[in-house]
N, C-alpha and C positions, 0 to 999 in steps of 0.2 A: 504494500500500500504506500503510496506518493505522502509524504509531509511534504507540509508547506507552513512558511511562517507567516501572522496575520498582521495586516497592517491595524493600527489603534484605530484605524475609522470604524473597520468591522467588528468588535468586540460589543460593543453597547450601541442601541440604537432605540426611537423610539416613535411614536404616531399619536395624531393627538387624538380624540373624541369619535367613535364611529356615529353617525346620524342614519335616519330613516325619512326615505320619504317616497310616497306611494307604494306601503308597502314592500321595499327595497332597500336595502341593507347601504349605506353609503359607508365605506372602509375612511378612517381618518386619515389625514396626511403625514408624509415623512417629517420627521423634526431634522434639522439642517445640525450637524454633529456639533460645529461652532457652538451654537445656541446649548444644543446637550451641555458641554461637558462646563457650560457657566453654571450649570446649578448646582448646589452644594454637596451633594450627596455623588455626585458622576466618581471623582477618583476614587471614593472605596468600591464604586461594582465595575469600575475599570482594572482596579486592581486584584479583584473576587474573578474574573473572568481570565488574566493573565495568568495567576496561580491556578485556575480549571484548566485552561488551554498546558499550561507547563506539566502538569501532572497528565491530562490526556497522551501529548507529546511522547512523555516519559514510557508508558507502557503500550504490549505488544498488542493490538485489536488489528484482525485481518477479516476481510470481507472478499466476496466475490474480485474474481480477478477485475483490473481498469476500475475500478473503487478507489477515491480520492478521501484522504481524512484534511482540510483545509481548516479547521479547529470549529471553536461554538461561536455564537455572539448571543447576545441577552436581549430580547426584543421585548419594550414596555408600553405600556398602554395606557389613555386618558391622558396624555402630557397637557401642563398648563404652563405658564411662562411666569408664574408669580409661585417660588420656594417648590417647583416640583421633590418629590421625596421618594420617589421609583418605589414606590408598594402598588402600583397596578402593574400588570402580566408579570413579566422577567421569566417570560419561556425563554427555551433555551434552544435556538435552530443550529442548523449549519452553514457555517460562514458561507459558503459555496452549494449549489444545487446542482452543478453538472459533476456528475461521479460522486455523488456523494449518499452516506447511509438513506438519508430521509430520500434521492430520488428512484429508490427502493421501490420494485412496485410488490403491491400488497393484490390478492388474486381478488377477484371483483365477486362480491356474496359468500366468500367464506371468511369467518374469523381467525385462523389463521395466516401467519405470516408467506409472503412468500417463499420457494424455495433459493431463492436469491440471500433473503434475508436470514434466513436458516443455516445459512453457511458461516456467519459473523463468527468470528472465535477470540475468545477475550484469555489471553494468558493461556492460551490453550483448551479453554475450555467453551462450549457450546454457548450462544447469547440470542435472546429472541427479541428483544431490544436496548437500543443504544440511548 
């Protein structure tokens, strides 16, 4: 599996408020990283995500062959521009979607993973997710 190192843009990111209208789910906008990392709180989940990404790095996880590991970033939710404090989302994606774990495909009407995904081996030993 390919490492690669993460530039700081990709580690933390965030989106501000999803709205609704007619029925219709409107997704919030990107927050512009500048803007991020002025609010108070950004250097410790910048740093919580450095130390994720350095421990990921660290150990051995193999996946289907042409499977990229490009590290995590932390994506948050509801951003405001007045004292934001990141306790909305801070799921955790992949920096990367081309060859990576999440663009896995999953077999369409079963609950089970796919046989793609079934192959992931974590330190040797079998993983059904990452």
């Amino acid at each position: 599996m390919r490492r690669q190192s993460l530039k700081l843009i990709h580690i933390i990111e965030a989106k501000t408020s999803s709205r609704w209208s007619d029925g219709l789910k409107i997704s919030g906008e990107d927050v512009v990283f500048s803007k991020l990392v002025k609010q108070p709180g950004s250097a410790l989940q910048i740093k919580i995500m450095k130390d994720l990404n350095s421990f990921r790095f660290s150990v051995d996880l193999r996946g289907p062959e042409d499977t990229s590991f490009f590290g995590l970033k932390k994506l948050f939710n509801n951003y405001t521009e007045e004292d934001y404090s990141f306790d909305q989302g801070g799921r955790l994606y992949s920096s990367s979607h081309i060859n990576s774990y999440q663009s896995l495909s999953v077999q369409t009407g079963q609950s089970l993973p796919s046989m793609e995904r079934l192959s992931w081996r974590w330190i040797c030993m079998p993983v059904l997710s990452v």
